[in-house]
Backbone as CSV, one residue per row, in Angstrom:
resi,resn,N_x,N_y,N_z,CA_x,CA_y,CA_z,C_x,C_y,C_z
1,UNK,120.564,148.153,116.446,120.593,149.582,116.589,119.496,150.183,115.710
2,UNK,118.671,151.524,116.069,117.827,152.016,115.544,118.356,153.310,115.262
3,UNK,118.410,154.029,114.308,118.786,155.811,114.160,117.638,156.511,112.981
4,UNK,117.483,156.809,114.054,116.242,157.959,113.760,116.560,159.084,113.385
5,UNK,115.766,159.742,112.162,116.142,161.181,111.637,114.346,162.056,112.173
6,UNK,114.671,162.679,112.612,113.458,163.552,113.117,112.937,164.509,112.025
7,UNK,112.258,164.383,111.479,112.468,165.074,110.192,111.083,165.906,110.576
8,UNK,110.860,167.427,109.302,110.043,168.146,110.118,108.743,167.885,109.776
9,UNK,108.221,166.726,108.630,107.030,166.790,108.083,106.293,164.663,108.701
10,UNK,107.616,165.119,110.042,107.069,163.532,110.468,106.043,163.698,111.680
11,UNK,104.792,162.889,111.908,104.091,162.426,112.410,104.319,161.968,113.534
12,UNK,105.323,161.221,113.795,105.442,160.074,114.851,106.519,161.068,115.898
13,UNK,106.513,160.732,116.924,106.553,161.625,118.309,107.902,160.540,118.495
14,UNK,108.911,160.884,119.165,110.163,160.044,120.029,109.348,159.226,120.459
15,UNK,108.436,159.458,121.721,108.113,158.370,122.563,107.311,157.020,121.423
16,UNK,106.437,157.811,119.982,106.228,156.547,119.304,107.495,155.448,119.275
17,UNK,108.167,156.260,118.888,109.414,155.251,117.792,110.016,154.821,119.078
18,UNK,109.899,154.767,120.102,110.810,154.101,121.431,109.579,153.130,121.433
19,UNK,108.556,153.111,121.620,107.662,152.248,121.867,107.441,151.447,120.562
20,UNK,108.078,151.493,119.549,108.231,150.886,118.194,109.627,149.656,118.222
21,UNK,110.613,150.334,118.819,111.841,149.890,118.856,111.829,149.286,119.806
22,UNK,111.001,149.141,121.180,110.730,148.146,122.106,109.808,146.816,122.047
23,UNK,109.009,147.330,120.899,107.939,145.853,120.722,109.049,145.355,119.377
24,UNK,110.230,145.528,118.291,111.313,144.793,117.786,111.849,144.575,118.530
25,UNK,112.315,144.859,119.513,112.943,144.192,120.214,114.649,144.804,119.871
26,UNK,115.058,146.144,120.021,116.106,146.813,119.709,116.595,147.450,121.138
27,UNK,118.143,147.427,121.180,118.691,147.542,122.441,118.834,148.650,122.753
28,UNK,119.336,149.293,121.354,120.195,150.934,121.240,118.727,151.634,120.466
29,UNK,118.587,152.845,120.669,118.123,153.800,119.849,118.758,155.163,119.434
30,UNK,119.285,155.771,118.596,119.749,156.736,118.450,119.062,157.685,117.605
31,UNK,118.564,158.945,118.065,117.826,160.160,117.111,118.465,161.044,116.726
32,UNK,118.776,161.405,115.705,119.326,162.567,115.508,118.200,163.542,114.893
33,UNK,118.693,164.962,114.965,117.500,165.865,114.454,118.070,167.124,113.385
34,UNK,116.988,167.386,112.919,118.189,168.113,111.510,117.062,169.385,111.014
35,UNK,118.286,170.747,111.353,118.132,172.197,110.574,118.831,172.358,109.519
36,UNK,117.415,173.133,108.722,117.398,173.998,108.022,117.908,174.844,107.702
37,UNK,119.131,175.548,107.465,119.117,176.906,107.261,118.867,177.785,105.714
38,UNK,118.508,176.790,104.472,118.175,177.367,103.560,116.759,177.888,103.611
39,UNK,116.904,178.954,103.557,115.319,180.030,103.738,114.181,179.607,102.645
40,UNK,114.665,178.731,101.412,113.988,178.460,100.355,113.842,176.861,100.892
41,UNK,114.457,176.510,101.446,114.130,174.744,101.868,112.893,174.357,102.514
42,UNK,112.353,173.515,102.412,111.225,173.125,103.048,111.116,172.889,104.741
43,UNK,112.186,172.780,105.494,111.707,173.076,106.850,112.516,173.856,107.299
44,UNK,112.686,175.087,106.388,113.647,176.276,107.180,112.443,177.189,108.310
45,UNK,112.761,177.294,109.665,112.072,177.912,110.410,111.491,176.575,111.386
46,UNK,111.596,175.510,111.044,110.771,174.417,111.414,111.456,173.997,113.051
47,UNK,112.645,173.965,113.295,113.560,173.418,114.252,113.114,174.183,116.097
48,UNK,112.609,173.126,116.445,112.655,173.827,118.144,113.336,173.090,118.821
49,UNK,114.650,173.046,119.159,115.520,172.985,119.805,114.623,172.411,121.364
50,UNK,114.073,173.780,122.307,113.806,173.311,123.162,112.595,171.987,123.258
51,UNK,111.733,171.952,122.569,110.859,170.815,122.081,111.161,169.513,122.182
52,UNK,112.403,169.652,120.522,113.126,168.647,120.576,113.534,167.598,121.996
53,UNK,114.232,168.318,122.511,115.443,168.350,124.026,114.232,168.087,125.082
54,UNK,113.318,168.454,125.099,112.544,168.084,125.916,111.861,166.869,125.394
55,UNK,111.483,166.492,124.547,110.706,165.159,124.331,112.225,163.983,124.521
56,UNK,112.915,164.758,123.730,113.816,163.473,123.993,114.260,163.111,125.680
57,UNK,115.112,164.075,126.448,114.768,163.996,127.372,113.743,163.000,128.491
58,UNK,112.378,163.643,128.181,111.274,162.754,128.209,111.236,161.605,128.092
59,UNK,111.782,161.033,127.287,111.763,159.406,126.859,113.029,158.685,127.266
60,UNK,113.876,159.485,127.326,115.059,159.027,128.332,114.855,158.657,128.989
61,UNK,114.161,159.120,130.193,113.484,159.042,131.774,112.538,157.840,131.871
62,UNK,111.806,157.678,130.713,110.591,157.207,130.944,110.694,155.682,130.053
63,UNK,111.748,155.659,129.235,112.938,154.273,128.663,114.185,153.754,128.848
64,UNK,114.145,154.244,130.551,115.554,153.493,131.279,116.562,152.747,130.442
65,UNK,115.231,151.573,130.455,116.074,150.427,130.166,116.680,150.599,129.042
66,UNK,116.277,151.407,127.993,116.998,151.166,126.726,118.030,152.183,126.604
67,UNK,118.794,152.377,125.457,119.766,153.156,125.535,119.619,154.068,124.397
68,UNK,119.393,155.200,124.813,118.775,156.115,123.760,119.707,157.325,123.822
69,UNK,120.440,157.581,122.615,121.113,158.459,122.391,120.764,159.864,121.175
C-alpha cells in the first residue's frame, strides 16, 4: 500500500506518484489531501478542491489497473 499526503509546497503531480508506485511495483495507492484553515499557517488559502478532484480523477481513468483511492 502507498498513502500519499498532497501537501501544498509539493512538486510531484498524482499522475507522478502513480507512475512511481507502478515502476515499485504497489497494488493499492491511496491520496489523501489536506486544508488549512489557520490564516497564519503556511498553506492557508492553498487548497483547490476542484484541481485536486480533477487530477485525481484523471489518474483514476488513466490507472485502471491499480487501485487508487
Amino acid at each position: 500500500m502507498y498513502i500519499l499526503i498532497i501537501a501544498c509546497d509539493s512538486k510531484v503531480s498524482i499522475e507522478e506518484f502513480c507512475e512511481r508506485a507502478i515502476k515499485i511495483i504497489l497494488k493499492y495507492i491511496w491520496f489523501t489531501d489536506h486544508i488549512d484553515f489557520n490564516q497564519a499557517g503556511y498553506g492557508y488559502g492553498y487548497y483547490n478542491a476542484r484541481k485536486f478532484f480533477s487530477e485525481f480523477n484523471n489518474a483514476k481513468e488513466k490507472y485502471q489497473e491499480k487501485s487508487i483511492f
